[in-house]
Structures are given as C-alpha cells and as structure tokens.
C-alpha positions as CSV (number, residue, x, y, z in Angstrom):
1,X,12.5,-6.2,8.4
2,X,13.5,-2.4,7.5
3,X,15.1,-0.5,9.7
4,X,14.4,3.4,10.3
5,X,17.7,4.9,11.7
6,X,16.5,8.3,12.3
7,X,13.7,7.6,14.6
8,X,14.3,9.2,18.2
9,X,15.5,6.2,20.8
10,X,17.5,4.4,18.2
11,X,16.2,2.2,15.1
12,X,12.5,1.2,14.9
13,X,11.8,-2.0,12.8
14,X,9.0,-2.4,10.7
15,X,7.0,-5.0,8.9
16,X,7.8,-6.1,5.2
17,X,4.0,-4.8,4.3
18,X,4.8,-1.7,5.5
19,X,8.0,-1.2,3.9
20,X,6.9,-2.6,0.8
21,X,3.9,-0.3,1.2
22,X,6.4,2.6,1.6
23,X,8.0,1.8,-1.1
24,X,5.0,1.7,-3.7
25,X,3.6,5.2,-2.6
26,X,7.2,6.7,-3.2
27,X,7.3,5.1,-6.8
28,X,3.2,6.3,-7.3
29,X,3.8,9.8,-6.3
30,X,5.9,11.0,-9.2
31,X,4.5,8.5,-11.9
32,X,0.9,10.0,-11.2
33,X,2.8,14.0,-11.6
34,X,3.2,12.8,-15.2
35,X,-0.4,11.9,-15.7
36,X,-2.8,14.6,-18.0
37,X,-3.4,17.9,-16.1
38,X,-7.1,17.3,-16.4
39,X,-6.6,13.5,-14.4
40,X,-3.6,14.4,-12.2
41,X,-6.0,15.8,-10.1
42,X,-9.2,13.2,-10.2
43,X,-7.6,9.7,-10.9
44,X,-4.4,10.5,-10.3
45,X,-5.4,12.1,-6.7
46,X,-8.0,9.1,-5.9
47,X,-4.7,6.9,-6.6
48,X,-2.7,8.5,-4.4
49,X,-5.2,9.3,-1.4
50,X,-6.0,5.4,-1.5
51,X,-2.4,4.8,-1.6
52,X,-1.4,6.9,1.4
53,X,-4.8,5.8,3.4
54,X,-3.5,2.1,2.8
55,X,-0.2,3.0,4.1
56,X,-1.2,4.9,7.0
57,X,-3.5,1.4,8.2
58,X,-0.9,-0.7,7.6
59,X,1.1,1.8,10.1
60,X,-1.8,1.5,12.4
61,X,-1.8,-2.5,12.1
62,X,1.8,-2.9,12.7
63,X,1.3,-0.7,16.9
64,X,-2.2,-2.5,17.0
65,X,-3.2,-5.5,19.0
66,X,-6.2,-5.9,16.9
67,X,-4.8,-6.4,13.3
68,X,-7.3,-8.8,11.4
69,X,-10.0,-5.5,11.0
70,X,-7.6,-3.0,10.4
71,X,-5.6,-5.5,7.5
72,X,-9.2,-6.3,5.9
73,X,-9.3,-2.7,4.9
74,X,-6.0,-2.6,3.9
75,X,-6.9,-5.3,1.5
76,X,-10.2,-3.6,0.2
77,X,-8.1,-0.7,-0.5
78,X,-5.3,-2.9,-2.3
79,X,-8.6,-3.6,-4.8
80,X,-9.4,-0.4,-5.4
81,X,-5.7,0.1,-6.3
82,X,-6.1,-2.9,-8.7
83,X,-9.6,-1.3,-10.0
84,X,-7.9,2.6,-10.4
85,X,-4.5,1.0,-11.8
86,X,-6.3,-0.6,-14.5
87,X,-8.6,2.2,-15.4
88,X,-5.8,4.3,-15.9
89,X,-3.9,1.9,-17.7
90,X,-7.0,1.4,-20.3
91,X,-7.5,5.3,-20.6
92,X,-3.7,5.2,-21.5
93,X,-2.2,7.5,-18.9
94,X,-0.2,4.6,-17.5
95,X,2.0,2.7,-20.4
96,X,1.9,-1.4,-19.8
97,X,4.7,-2.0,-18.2
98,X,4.1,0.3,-15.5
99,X,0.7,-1.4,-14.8
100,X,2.6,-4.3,-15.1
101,X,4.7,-3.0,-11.9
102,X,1.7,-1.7,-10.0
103,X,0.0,-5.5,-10.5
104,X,2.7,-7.0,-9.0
105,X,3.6,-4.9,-6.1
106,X,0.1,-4.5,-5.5
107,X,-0.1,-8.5,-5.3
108,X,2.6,-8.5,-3.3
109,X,1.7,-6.3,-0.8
110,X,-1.7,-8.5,-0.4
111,X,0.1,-11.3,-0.2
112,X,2.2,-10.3,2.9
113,X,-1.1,-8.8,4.9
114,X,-3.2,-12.0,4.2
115,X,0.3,-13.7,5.6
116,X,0.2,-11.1,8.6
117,X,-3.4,-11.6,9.2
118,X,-3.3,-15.2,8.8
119,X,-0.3,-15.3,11.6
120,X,-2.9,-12.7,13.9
121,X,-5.6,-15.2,13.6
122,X,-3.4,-18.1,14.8
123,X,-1.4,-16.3,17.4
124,X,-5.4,-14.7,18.6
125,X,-4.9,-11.8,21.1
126,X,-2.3,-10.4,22.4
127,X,-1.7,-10.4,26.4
C-alpha cells in the first residue's frame, strides 16, 4: 500500500489498483501529447478520458462498501484500454514497445481488481 503524505489528518493509504492506476494515467498523459495533432485530440482524448474515468472508479471502489459493481466497470474500461491501445499501436502512433508497456500494466491492473473483487465476494458485505 501507497501512502499519500499530504492528505489533511495525516497519511491516507490506498489500494495497489489504485496506485498502480495512478501510476498508468501519469505515464498516458504525456505519451498521448506526442501523438499526431489530428489524433491527439480523438484517440488520444478517448485514451485518456477512459483512463481517468477508470481511475476515478477505482477511487470510488476503494471508500465503497459495494465494490463488486463498481470494479466490473473498472474492468470493462481496462478492455477498452486494451481495444484503443492496440488501435493506436496498428495506426503507428504508439511504437511497440510502448504497447508493449500499456499491455502489461493494463493486465496488471486487471489482475489486482479481479483479486480485490474476488476478496469483496468472499468477505460479502460490510457491517
């Protein structure tokens, strides 16, 4: 777990989804400023508007009760991600090995929120 010392009332842990999240939207943002004018703003602003709505749910999962609904979406927006990713790697604006990245953190990030919903279904609700 991340900690976020300059939250008001001392440090506020979160999730590793949500830093690894975090951490993928902060590498996205200035690979997608060096995509072609003409895409920066369709692909490249789908990309990031996915990206930031997936972070922002996983930031809503991790002071929720009721995670399982709010992680399925997270995990329908990993695939457009995966979908988007790929069509920009085919139409050449990403090079390989940056696609290569995305797959993997994008994997990764699933991975840890079917983990975190897999540990919600077992624990059921909160009291």
């Amino acid at each position: 777990m991340s900690e976020n010392k300059s939250a008001p009332g001392g440090p506020r842990r979160y999730g590793p989804a949500l830093e690894k999240g975090y951490q993928f939207v902060l590498w996205l943002i200035p690979t997608v400023e060096k995509f072609p004018r003409t895409q920066k703003f369709l692909l490249g602003d789908r990309l990031q508007t996915t990206a930031l709505d997936m972070l922002e749910a996983l930031i809503e999962a991790t002071y929720s009760r009721e995670v399982v609904p709010i992680l399925r979406r997270v995990n329908l927006m990993l695939e457009r991600l995966r979908v988007l990713f790929r069509l920009a790697k085919d139409l050449r604006y990403i090079d390989f090995p940056k696609y290569e990245f995305t797959a993997r953190a994008v994997d990764e990030i699933g991975r840890m929120v079917g983990g975190w919903m897999k540990g919600a279904r077992t624990e059921g609700p909160a009291s």
